[in-house]
C-alpha positions as CSV (number, residue, x, y, z in Angstrom):
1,X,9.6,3.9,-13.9
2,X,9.8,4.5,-10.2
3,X,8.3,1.6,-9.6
4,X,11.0,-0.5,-11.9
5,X,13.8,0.9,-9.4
6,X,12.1,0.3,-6.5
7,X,12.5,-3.3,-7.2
8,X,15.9,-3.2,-8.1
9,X,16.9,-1.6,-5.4
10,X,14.6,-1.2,-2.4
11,X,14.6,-5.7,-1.9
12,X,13.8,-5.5,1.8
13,X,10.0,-4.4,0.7
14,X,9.4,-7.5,-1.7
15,X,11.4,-9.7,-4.1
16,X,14.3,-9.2,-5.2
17,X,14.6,-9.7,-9.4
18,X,16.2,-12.9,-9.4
19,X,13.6,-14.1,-6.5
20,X,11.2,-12.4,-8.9
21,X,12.2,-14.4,-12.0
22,X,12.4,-17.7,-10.4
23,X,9.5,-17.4,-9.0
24,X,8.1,-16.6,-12.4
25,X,10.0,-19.6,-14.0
26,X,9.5,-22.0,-11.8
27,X,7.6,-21.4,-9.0
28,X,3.2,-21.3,-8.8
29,X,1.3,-19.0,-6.5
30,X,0.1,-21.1,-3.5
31,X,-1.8,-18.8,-1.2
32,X,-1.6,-15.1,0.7
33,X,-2.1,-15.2,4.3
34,X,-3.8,-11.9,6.0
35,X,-0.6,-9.8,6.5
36,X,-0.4,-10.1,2.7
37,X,2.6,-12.5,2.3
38,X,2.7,-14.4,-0.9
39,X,3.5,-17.9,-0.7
40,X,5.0,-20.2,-3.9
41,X,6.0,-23.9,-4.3
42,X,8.1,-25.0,-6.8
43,X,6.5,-26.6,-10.3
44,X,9.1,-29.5,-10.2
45,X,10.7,-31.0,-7.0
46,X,14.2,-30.6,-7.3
47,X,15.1,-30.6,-3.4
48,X,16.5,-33.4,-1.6
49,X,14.3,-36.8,-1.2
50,X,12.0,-35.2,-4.1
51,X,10.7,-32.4,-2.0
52,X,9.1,-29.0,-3.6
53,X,11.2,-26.0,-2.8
54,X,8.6,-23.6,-0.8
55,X,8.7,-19.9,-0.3
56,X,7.4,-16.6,1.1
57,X,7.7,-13.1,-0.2
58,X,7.0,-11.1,2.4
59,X,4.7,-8.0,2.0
60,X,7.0,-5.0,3.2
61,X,9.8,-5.7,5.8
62,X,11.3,-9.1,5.4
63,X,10.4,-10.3,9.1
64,X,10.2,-14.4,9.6
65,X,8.1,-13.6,12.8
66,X,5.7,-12.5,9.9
67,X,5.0,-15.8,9.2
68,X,1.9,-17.0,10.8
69,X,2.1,-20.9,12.5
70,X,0.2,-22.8,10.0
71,X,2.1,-21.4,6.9
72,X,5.5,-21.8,9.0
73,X,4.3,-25.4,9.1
74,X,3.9,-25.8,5.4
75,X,6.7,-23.8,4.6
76,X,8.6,-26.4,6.3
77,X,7.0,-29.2,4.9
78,X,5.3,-30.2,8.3
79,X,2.0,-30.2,6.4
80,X,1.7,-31.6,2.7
81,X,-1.8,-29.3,2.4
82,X,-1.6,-25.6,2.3
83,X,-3.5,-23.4,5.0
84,X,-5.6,-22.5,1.9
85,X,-6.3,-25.8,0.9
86,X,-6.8,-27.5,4.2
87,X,-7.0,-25.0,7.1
88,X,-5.6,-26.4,10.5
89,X,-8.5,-26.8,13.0
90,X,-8.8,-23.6,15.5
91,X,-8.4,-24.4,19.5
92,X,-10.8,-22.0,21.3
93,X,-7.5,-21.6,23.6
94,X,-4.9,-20.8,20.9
95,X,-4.2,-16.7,20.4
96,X,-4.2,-14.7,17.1
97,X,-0.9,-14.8,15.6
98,X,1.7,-12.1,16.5
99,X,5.0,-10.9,14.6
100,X,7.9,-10.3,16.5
101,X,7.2,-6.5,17.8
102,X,10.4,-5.9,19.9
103,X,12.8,-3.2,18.3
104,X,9.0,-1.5,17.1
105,X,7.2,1.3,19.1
106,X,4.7,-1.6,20.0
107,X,7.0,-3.6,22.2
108,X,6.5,-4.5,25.1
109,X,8.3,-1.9,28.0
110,X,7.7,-2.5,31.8
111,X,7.7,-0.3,34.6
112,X,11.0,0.5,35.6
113,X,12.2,-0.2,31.6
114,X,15.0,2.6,30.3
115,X,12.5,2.6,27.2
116,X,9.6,4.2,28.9
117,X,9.3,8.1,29.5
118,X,8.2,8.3,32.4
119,X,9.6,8.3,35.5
120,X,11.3,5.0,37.8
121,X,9.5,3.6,40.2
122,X,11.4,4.0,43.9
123,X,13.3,1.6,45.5
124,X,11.1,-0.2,47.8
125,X,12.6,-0.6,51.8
126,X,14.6,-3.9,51.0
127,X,16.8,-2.3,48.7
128,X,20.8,-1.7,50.4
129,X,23.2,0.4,47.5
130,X,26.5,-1.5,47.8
131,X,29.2,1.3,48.9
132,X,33.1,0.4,48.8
């Protein structure tokens, strides 16, 4: 029962019930990508120029920087093939895809930041405080 409310009200952590029964009507289950968002196209194109509708429901927080660069790409009709279906070939340059993390206690916080505990570093000898 809990979990019935949850979805009704708690949306932010996955579908909402009209997301969840469209999805169910119309929509088929495409592929999950390792953050554990779930990805759907549309049975019948119905969008402009006969394009499939495509979506994500996102596995807790609702977060587009979730979205990893090759599913971002299908999502947006960049690539007909799904990351499942046809995975993009891997640069040995490229990095591992990473969300958005500012706002989070991950983010990034220089020396000198108003974020950080400890203390400022001091002024170094170039440094004149303006005085009226």
């Amino acid at each position: 029962m809990l979990g019935l409310i949850g979805k009704l009200f708690v949306w932010w952590n996955d579908a909402t019930p009209g997301t969840f029964f469209t999805l169910m009507k119309r929509g088929n289950k495409v592929g999950e990508d390792e953050y554990g968002n779930r990805y759907y196209e549309e049975r019948k194109a119905s969008g402009p120029n006969g394009m499939t509708r495509r979506w994500v429901v996102y596995n807790g927080y609702a977060d587009a920087s979730r979205v990893p660069a090759a599913w971002h790409g299908w999502l947006h009709h960049t690539y007909q093939s799904a990351p499942t279906d046809a995975p993009l070939p891997r640069q040995p340059w490229e990095k591992d895809h990473q969300p958005n993390l500012t706002g989070t206690v991950h983010a990034y916080r220089p020396s000198g930041s108003l974020a950080r505990s400890r203390e400022r570093q001091s002024a170094s000898g170039d440094y004149e405080a303006w005085t009226p």
